[in-house]
N, C-alpha and C positions, 0 to 999 in steps of 0.2 A: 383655704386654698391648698394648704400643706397635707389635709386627709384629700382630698381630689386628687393629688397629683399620687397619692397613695394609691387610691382606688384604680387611678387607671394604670398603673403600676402592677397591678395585681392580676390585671384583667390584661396586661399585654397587648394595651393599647395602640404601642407604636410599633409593635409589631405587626397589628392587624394591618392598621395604616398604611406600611410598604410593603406587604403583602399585595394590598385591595392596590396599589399605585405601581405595582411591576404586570406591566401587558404581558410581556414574556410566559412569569409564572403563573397566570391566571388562565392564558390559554393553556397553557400545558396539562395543568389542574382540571381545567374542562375536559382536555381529550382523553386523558387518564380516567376519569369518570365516567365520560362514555364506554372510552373500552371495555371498562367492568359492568357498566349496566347489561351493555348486548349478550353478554353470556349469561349473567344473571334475569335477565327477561328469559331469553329463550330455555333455562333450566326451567324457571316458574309456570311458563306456557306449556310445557311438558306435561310437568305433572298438576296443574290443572287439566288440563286437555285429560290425563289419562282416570284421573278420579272423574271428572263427569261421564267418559265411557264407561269407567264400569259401572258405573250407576245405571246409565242406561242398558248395559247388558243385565244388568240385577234384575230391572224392571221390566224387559223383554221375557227372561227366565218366567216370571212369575204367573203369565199367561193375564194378566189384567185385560178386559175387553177393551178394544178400543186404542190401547196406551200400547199395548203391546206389540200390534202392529205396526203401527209410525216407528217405533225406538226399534223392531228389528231391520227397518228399511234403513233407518238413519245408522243403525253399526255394520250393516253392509255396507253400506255407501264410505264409510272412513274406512272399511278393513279395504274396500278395493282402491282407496284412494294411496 
Protein backbone atom coordinates (compact mmCIF):
# COMPACT_ATOMS: atom_id res chain seq x y z
CA UNK A 1 0.00 0.00 0.00
CA UNK A 2 2.87 2.14 1.20
CA UNK A 3 4.71 1.90 -2.70
CA UNK A 4 0.94 2.77 -4.21
CA UNK A 5 0.56 5.65 -2.14
CA UNK A 6 4.29 6.45 -3.53
CA UNK A 7 3.54 5.90 -7.06
CA UNK A 8 0.61 7.97 -7.12
CA UNK A 9 2.79 10.39 -5.32
CA UNK A 10 4.96 10.54 -8.07
CA UNK A 11 2.63 10.69 -10.62
CA UNK A 12 0.64 13.79 -9.08
CA UNK A 13 -2.17 12.06 -8.68
CA UNK A 14 -4.19 14.36 -6.52
CA UNK A 15 -3.37 16.93 -8.34
CA UNK A 16 -4.86 15.44 -11.53
CA UNK A 17 -7.85 14.78 -9.42
CA UNK A 18 -8.75 18.52 -8.71
CA UNK A 19 -7.77 19.48 -11.67
CA UNK A 20 -10.17 16.83 -13.72
CA UNK A 21 -12.88 18.16 -10.52
CA UNK A 22 -12.63 22.13 -11.00
CA UNK A 23 -15.44 23.09 -13.94
CA UNK A 24 -14.11 26.44 -13.73
CA UNK A 25 -10.31 25.46 -14.81
CA UNK A 26 -11.30 22.98 -17.22
CA UNK A 27 -13.33 25.14 -19.29
CA UNK A 28 -10.90 27.75 -19.15
CA UNK A 29 -8.21 25.07 -20.27
CA UNK A 30 -10.46 24.33 -23.21
CA UNK A 31 -10.87 27.86 -24.36
CA UNK A 32 -7.21 28.60 -24.17
CA UNK A 33 -6.74 25.52 -26.37
CA UNK A 34 -9.03 26.66 -28.78
CA UNK A 35 -7.69 29.87 -29.11
CA UNK A 36 -4.27 28.51 -29.96
CA UNK A 37 -5.49 25.96 -32.34
CA UNK A 38 -7.42 28.68 -34.76
CA UNK A 39 -4.21 30.34 -35.49
CA UNK A 40 -2.43 27.33 -35.59
CA UNK A 41 -4.86 25.63 -38.23
CA UNK A 42 -5.03 28.61 -40.21
CA UNK A 43 -0.96 28.99 -40.27
CA UNK A 44 -0.76 25.15 -41.36
CA UNK A 45 -3.84 25.66 -44.00
CA UNK A 46 -1.57 28.32 -45.50
CA UNK A 47 1.24 26.62 -46.09
CA UNK A 48 -0.20 23.63 -47.01
CA UNK A 49 -2.53 25.43 -49.35
CA UNK A 50 0.72 27.27 -50.79
CA UNK A 51 3.16 23.98 -51.36
CA UNK A 52 0.30 22.17 -53.29
CA UNK A 53 0.13 25.52 -55.51
CA UNK A 54 3.40 25.45 -56.29
CA UNK A 55 3.32 22.12 -57.30
CA UNK A 56 0.77 22.67 -59.31
CA UNK A 57 2.40 25.57 -61.01
CA UNK A 58 5.56 23.27 -61.23
CA UNK A 59 3.52 20.79 -63.22
CA UNK A 60 1.65 23.45 -65.42
CA UNK A 61 5.31 24.81 -66.24
CA UNK A 62 6.45 21.50 -67.49
CA UNK A 63 3.95 21.37 -70.33
CA UNK A 64 2.93 17.64 -69.51
CA UNK A 65 -0.22 16.80 -72.06
CA UNK A 66 -3.26 16.58 -70.60
CA UNK A 67 -2.05 17.49 -66.80
CA UNK A 68 -1.14 20.60 -67.84
CA UNK A 69 -4.05 22.09 -68.89
CA UNK A 70 -6.35 21.24 -65.85
CA UNK A 71 -3.51 22.53 -63.28
CA UNK A 72 -3.18 25.87 -65.31
CA UNK A 73 -7.17 26.34 -65.22
CA UNK A 74 -7.06 25.37 -61.45
CA UNK A 75 -3.95 28.22 -60.67
CA UNK A 76 -5.97 30.66 -62.49
CA UNK A 77 -8.95 29.96 -60.83
CA UNK A 78 -7.00 30.51 -57.00
CA UNK A 79 -4.94 33.44 -58.43
CA UNK A 80 -8.39 35.24 -59.35
CA UNK A 81 -10.01 33.96 -56.24
Amino acid sequence: MERWIAAAERLQLAEYVRCQSDTRRRLRDAFWQGVARGPGMMVGFSLLGTAVLALLQTLARRNLPGISNFVAQVVTLVRLQ
